[in-house]
C-alpha positions as CSV (number, residue, x, y, z in Angstrom):
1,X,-24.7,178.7,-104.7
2,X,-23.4,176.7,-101.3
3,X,-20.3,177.9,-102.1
4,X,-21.4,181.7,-101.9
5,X,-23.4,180.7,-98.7
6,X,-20.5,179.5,-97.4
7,X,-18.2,182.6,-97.6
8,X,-20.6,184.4,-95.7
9,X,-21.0,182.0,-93.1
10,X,-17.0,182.1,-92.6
11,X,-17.4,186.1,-92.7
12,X,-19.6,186.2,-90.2
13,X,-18.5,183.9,-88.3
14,X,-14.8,185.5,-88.2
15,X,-16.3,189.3,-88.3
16,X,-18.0,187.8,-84.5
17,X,-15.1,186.7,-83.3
18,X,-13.0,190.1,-83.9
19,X,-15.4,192.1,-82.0
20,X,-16.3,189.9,-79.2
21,X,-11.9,189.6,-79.1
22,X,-11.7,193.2,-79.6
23,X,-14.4,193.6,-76.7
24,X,-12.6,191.3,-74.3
25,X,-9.3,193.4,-75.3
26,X,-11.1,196.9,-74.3
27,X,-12.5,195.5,-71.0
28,X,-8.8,193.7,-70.2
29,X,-6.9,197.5,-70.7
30,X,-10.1,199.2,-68.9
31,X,-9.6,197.0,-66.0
32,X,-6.1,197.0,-66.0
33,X,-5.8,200.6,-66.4
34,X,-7.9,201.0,-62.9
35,X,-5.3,198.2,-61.1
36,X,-2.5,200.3,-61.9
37,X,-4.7,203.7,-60.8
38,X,-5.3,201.7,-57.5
39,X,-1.8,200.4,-56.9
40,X,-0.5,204.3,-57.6
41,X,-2.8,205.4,-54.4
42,X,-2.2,202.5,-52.4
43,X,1.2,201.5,-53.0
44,X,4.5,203.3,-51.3
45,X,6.2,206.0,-53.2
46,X,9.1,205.3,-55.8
47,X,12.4,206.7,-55.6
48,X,13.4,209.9,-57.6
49,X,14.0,208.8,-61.9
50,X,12.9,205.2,-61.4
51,X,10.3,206.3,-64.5
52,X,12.7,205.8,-66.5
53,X,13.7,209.6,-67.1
54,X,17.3,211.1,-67.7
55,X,18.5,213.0,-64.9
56,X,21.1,215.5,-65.8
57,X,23.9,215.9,-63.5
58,X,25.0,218.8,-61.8
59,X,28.1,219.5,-64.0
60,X,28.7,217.6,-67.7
61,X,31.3,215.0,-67.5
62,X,33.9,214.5,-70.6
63,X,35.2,211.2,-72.2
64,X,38.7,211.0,-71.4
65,X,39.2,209.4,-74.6
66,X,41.7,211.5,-76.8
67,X,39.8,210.4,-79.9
68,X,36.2,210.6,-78.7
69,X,35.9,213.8,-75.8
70,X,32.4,213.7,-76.1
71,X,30.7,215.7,-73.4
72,X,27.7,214.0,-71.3
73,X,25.2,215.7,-69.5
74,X,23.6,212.7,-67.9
75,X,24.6,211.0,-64.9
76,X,26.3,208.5,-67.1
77,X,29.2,205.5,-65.9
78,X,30.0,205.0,-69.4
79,X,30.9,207.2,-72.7
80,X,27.5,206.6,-75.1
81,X,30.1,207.5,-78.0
82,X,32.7,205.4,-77.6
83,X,32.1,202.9,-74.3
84,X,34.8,204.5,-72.0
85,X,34.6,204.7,-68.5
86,X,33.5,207.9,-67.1
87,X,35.6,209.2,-63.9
């Protein structure tokens, strides 16, 4: 009989404590989300492909690797086949 009471108790208890975590983690990302809205407006513009996208260069570049002569399209420094240095 306690023992039943018990598990219910801890239920409860640990079912309350999700939600008002889960309600604290909603209101944390709704907040946040609005800082980084805000900073957007107010902040100075960022440099082209600092977003993290691939630019493509204006002509593909070829590994000069015999073995490897894979072609890249991306501004690259470096092979992503082999790890040779691009000219």
């Amino acid at each position: 009989m306690q023992g039943d009471f018990l598990i219910v108790l801890l239920l409860v208890v640990v079912g309350c404590a999700a939600l008002l975590f889960g309600v604290i983690y909603m209101f944390c990302q709704f907040f946040a989300r609005i800082g980084r809205g805000l900073v957007g407006i107010i902040a100075p513009g960022r440099s082209a492909g600092s977003d993290g996208q691939v630019r493509r260069c204006s002509r593909p570049q070829v590994c000069q690797n015999k073995r490897c002569r894979k072609i890249e399209y991306r501004a690259a420094r470096f092979c992503s086949q082999c790890g040779t240095r691009l000219r």
